[in-house]
DSSP file (Angstrom, degrees, kcal/mol; ACC not computed):
  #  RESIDUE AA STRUCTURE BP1 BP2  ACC     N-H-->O    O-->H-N    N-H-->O    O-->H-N    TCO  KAPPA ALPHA  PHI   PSI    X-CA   Y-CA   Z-CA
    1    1 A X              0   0    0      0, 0.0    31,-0.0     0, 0.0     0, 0.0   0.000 360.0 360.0 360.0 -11.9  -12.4   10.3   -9.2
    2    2 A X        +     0   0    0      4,-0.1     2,-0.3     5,-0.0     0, 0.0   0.309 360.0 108.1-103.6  11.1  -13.0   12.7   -6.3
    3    3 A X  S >> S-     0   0    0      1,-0.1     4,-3.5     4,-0.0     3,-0.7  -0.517  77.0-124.5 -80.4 128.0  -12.7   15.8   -8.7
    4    4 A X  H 3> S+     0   0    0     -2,-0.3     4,-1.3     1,-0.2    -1,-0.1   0.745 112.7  62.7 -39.8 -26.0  -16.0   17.8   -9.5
    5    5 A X  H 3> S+     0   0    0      2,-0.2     4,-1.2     3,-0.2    -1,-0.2   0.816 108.0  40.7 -74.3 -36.9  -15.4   17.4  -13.1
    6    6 A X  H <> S+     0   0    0     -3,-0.7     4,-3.1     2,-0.2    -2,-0.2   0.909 117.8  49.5 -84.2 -37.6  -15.7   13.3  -12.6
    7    7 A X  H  X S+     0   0    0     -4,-3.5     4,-2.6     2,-0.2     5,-0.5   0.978 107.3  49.6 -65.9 -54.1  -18.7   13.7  -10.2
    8    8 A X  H >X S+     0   0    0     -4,-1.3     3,-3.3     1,-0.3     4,-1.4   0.752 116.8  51.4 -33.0 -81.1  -20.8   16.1  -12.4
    9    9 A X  H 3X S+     0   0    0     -4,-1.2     4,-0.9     1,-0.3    -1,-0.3   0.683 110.7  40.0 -26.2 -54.8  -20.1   13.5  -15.2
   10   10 A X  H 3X S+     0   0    0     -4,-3.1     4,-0.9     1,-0.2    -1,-0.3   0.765 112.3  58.4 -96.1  -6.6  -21.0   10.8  -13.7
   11   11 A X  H X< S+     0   0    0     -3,-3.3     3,-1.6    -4,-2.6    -1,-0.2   0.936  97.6  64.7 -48.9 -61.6  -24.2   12.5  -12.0
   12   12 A X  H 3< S+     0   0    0     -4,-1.4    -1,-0.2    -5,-0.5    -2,-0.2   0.875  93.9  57.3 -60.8 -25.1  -25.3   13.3  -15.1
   13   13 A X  H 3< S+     0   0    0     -4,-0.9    -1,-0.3    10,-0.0    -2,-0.2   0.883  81.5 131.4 -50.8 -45.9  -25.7    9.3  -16.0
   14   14 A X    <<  +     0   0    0     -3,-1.6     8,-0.1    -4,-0.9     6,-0.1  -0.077  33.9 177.0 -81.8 145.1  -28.1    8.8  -13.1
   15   15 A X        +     0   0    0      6,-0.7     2,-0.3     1,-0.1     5,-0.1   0.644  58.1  36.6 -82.3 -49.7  -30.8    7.2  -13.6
   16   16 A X        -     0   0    0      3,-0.5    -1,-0.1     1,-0.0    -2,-0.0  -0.952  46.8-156.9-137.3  90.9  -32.9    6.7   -9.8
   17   17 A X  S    S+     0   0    0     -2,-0.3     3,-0.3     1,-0.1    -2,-0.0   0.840  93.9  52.9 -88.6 -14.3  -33.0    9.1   -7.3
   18   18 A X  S    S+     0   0    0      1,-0.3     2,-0.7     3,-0.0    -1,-0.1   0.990 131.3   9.6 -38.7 -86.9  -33.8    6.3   -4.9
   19   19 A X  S    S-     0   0    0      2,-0.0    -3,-0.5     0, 0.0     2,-0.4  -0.908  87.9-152.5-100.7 108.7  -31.3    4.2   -5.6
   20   20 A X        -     0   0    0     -2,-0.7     2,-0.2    -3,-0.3    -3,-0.1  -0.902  23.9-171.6-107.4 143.3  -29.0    6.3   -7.9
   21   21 A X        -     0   0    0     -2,-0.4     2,-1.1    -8,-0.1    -6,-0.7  -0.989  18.8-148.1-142.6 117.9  -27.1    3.8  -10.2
   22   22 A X        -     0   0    0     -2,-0.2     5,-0.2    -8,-0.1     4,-0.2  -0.692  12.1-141.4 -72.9  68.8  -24.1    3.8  -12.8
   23   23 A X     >  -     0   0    0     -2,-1.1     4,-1.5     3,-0.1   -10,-0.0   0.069  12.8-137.9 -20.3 133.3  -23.7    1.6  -15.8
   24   24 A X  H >> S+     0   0    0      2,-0.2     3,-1.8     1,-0.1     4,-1.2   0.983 117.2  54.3 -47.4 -65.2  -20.0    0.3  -16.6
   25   25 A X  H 34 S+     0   0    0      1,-0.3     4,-0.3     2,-0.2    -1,-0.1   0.609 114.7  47.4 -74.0  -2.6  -20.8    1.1  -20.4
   26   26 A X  H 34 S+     0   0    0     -4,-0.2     4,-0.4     2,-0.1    -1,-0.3   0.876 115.1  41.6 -69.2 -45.6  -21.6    4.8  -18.4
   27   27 A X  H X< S+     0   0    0     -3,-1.8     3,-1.5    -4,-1.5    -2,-0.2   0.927 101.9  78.9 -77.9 -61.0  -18.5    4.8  -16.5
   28   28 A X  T 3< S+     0   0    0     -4,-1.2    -1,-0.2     1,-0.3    -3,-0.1   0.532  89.4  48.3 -66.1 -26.0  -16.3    3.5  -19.7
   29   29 A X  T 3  S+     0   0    0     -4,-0.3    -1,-0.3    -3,-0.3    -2,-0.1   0.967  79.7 108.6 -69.5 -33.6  -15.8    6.8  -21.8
   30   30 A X  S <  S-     0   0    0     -3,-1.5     2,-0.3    -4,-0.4   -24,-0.0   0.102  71.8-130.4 -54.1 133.0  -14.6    9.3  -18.9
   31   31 A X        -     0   0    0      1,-0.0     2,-0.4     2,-0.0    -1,-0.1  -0.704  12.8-144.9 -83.8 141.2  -11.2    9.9  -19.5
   32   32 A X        -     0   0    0     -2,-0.3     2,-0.3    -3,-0.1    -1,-0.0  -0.965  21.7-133.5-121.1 128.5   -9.4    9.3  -16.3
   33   33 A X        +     0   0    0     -2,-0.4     2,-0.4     0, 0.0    -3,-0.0  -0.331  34.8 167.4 -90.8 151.2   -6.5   12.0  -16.4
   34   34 A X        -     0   0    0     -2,-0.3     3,-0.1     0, 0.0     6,-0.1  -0.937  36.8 -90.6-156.2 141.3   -2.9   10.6  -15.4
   35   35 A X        -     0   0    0     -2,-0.4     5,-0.2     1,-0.2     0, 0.0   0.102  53.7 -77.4 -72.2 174.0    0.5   11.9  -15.7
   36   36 A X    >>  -     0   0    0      3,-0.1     3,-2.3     2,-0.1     4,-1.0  -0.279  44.8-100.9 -93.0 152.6    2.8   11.4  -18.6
   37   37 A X  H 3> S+     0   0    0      1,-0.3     4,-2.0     2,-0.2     5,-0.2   0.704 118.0  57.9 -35.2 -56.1    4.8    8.2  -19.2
   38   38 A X  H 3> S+     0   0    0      2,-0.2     4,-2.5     1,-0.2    -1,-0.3   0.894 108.8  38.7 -21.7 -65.3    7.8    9.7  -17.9
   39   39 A X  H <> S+     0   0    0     -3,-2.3     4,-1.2     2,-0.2    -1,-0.2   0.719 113.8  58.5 -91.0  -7.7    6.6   10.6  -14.4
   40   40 A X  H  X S+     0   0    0     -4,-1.0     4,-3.6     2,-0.2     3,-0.4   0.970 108.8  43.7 -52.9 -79.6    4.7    7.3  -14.5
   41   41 A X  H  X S+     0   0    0     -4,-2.0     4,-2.3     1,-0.3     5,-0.3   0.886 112.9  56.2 -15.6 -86.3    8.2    5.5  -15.1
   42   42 A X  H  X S+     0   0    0     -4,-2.5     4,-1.2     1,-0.2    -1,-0.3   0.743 110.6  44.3 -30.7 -60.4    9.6    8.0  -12.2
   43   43 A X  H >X S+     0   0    0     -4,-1.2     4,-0.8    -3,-0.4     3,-0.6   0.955 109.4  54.1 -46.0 -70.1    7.0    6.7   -9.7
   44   44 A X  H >X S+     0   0    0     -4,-3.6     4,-3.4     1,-0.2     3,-1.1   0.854 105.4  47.1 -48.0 -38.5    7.3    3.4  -10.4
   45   45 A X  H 3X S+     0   0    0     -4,-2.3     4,-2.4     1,-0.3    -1,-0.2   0.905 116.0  54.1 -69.8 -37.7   11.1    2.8   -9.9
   46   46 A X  H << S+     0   0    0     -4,-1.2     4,-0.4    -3,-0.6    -1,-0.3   0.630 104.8  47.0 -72.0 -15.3   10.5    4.8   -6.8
   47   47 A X  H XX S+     0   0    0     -3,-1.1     4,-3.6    -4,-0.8     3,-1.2   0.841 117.8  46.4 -87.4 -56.2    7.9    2.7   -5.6
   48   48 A X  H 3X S+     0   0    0     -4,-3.4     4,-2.1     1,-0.3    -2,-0.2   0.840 104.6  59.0 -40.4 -37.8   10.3   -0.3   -6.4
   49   49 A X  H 3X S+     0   0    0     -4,-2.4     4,-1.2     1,-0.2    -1,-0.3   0.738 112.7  41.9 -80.7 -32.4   13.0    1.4   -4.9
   50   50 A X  H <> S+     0   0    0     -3,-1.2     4,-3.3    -4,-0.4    -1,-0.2   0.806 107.5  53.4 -77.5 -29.4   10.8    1.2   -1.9
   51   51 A X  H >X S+     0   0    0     -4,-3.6     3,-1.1     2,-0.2     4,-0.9   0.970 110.4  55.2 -46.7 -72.3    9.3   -2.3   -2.0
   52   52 A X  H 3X S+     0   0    0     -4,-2.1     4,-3.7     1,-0.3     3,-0.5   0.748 109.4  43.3 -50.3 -51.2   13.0   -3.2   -2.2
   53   53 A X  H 3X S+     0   0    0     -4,-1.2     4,-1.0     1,-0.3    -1,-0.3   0.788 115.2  51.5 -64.8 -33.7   13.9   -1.2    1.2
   54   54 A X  H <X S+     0   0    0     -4,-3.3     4,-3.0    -3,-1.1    -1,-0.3   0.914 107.3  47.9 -66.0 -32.2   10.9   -2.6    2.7
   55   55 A X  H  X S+     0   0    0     -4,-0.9     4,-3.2    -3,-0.5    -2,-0.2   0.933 110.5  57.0 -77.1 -57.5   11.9   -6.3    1.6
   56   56 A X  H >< S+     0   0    0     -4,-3.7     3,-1.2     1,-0.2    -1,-0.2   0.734 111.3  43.8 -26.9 -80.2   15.7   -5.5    3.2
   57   57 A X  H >< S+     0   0    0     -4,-1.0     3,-1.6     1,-0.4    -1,-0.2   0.677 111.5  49.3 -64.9 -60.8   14.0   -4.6    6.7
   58   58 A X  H >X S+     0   0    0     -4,-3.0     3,-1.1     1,-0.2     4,-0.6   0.898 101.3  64.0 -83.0  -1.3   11.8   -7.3    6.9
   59   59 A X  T << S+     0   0    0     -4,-3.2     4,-0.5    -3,-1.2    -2,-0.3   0.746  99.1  55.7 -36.9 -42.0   14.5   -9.5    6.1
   60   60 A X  T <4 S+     0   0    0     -3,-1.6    -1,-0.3     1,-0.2    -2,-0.1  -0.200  87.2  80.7 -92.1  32.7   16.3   -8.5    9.4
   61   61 A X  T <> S+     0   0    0     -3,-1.1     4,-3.8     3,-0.2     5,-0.2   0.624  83.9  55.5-103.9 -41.0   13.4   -9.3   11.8
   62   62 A X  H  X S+     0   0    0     -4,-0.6     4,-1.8    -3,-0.2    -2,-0.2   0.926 110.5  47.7 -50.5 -44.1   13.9  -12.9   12.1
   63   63 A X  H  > S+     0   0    0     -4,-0.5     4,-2.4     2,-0.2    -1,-0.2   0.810 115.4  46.3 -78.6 -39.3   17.6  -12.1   13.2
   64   64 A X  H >> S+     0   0    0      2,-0.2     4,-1.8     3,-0.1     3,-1.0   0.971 114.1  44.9 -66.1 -57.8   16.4   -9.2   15.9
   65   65 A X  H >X S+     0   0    0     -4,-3.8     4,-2.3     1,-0.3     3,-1.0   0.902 119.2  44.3 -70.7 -34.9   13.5  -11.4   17.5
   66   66 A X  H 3X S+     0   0    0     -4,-1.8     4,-1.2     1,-0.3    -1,-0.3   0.768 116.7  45.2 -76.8 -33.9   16.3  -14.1   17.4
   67   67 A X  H << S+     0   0    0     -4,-2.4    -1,-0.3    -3,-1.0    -2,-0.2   0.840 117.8  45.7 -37.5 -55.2   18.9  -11.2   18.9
   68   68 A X  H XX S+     0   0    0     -4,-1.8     4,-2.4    -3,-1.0     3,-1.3   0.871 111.4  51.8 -84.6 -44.7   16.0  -10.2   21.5
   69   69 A X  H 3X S+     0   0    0     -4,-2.3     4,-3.8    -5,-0.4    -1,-0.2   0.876 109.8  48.9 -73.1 -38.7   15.2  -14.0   22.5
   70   70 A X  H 3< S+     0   0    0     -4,-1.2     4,-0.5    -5,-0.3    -1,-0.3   0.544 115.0  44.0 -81.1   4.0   19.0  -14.9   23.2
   71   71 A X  H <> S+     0   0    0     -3,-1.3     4,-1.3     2,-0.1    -2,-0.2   0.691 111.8  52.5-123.9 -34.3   19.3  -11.8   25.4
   72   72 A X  H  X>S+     0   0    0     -4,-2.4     4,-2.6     2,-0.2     5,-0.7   0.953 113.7  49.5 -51.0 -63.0   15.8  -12.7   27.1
   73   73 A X  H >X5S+     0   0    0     -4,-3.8     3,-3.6     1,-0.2     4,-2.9   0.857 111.1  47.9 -19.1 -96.2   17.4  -16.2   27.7
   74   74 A X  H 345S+     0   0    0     -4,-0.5     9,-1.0     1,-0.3    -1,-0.2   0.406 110.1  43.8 -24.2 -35.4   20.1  -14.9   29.0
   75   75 A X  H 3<5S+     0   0    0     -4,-1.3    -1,-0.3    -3,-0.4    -2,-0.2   0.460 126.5  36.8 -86.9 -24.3   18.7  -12.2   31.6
   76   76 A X  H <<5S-     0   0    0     -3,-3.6    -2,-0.2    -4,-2.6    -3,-0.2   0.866 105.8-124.8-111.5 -48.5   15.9  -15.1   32.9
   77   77 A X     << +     0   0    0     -4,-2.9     2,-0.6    -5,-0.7     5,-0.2   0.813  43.2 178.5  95.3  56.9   18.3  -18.0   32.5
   78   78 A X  S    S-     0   0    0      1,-0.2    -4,-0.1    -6,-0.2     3,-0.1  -0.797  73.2 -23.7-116.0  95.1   15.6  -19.7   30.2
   79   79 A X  S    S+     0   0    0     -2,-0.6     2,-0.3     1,-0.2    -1,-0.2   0.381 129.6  78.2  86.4  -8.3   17.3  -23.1   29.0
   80   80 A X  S    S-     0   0    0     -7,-0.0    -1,-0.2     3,-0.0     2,-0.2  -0.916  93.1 -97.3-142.9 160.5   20.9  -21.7   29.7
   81   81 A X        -     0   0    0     -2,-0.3    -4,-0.1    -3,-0.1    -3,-0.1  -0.482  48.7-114.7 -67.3 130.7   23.1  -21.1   32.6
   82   82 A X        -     0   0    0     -2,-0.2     2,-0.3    -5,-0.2    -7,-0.1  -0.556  28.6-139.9 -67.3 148.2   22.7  -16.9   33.7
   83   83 A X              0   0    0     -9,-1.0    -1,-0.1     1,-0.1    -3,-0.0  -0.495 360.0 360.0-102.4-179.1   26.0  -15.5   33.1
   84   84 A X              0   0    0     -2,-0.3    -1,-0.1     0, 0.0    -2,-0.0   0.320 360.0 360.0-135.9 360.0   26.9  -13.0   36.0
């Protein structure tokens, strides 16, 4: 949508040079170009494959702050005896 080919087009639609204004039923023919099914496919699974790695990760934050909190304890001697 930031390509010269998409602006010209959609320049040529307007209407106002005040307020310049687009119609949807302007917008709806422009072919918006996108890469073939295949490397669509490719992307996605790679974007899953990151969702998934993200998920992992934030999975483990409840067990660090809980890691971080017992070792905080422990060093201030917050509810529990300080060990020595």
């Amino acid at each position: 949508m930031l390509s010269p080919q998409f602006n010209e087009q959609v320049l040529s639609f307007v209407r106002d040079a005040q307020l310049p204004r687009v119609s949807c039923d302007d917008l709806a023919p422009i072919e918006i170009p996108r890469p073939p099914l295949e490397e669509q496919r490719r992307l996605v699974a790679e974007l899953d494959a990151e969702a998934a790695q993200m998920e992992a990760v934030r999975s483990l934050i409840p067990r660090f702050e809980a890691k971080i909190q017992r070792v905080l304890d422990r060093v201030w001697g917050n509810g529990t005896e300080a060990t020595e």
